[in-house]
Structures are given as structure tokens and as C-alpha cells.
C-alpha positions in Angstrom: 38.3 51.1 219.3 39.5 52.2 215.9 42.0 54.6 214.4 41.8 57.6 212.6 43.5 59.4 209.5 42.3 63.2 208.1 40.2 62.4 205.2 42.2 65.2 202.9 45.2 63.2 203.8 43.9 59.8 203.4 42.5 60.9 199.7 46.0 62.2 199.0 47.9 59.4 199.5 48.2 57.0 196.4 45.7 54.1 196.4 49.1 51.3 196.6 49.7 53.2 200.3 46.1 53.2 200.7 46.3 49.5 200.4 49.2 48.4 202.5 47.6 50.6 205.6 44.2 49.0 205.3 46.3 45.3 205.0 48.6 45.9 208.1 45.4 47.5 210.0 43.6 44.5 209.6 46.1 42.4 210.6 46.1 44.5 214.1 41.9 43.9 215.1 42.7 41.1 217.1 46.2 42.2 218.3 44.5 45.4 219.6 41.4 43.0 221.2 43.5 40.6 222.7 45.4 43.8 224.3 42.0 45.3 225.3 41.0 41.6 227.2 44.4 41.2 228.7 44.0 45.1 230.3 40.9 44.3 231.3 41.8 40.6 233.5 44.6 42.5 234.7 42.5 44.8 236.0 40.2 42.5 237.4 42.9 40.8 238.9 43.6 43.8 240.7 40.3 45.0 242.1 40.3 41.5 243.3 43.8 41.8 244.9 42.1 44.7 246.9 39.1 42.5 248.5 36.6 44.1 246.1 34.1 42.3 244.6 32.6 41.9 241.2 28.5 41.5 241.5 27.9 40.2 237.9 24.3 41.1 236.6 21.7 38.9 237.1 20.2 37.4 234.1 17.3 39.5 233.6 19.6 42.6 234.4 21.4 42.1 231.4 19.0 41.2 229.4 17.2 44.7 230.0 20.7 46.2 229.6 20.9 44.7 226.4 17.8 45.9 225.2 18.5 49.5 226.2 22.0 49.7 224.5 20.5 48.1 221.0 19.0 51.2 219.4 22.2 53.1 220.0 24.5 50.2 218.5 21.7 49.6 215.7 22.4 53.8 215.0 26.0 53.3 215.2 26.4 50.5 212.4 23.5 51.8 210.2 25.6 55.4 210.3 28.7 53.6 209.8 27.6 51.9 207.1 26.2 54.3 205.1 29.0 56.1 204.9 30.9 53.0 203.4 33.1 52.1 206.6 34.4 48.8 206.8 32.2 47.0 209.4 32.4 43.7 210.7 29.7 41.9 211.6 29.1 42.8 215.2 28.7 39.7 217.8 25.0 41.8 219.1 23.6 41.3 215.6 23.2 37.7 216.0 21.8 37.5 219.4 18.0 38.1 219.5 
């Protein structure tokens, strides 16, 4: 998840402002995960609550899932990158 400004506007403000938002926005990343995992659990709690049932992936499943998905995030943070976003380091890159 991430938020967006217009660039025009972003280059228009003066670089102090530019500052303070980038300093409060990181102080949000794991606010906003935390809120993402809690939303999810509460979910799960309530599929659950229904007699649903979660069938997690077998090892191999994932593992091929993984594999699929890579190029795509490989894209993502190479584009990203390049056009000088900040980018974390994302947890995929260190798995082999």
C-alpha cells in the first residue's frame, strides 16, 4: 500500500514541507501494516466464525506460487527504483 501526491504539487511545495511529510509518512509504514494484519485476523476470525475453512498451501504449492509471482515483484522494485522511489528492502529479496 502506499500513498500518493500529484507530482506538480509535490515539486511546488517548499523542500522544509517536503521533509516533514516524508518524516511523518515514515513514521506511518508500520502503523498502516499493523492495521493491514489486524484486518486481515479479523477477517479470518470471521470466516472461521462461519464454519469455513482455511486449506493453507502445501509446501510445494507455495513454493511454485512463489516462483511465479517473482518476475512480477523483481519488475516492480527494479521500475521503482529507477525512478528514485524510496524502497525498502522487500522481505522476497532475501529468500532464495
Amino acid at each position: 500500500m502506499f500513498v500518493v501526491m500529484n507530482l506538480k504539487k509535490w515539486n511546488a511545495l517548499p523542500k522544509d514541507i517536503q521533509k516533514v511529510f516524508e518524516e511523518v509518512s515514515k513514521q506511518w509504514i508500520d502503523v498502516h501494516g499493523k492495521a493491514w494484519d489486524d484486518l486481515d485476523m479479523d477477517g479470518r476470525k470471521y470466516t472461521l466464525s462461519l464454519d469455513n475453512k482455511i486449506i493453507p498451501l502445501t509446501k510445494a504449492e507455495s513454493a511454485r506460487w512463489k516462483k511465479a509471482v517473482r518476475p512480477m515483484l523483481v519488475e516492480y522494485s527494479q521500475t521503482t527504483t529507477a525512478k528514485a522511489f524510496p524502497v525498502r528492502k522487500p522481505s522476497w529479496k532475501q529468500e532464495s
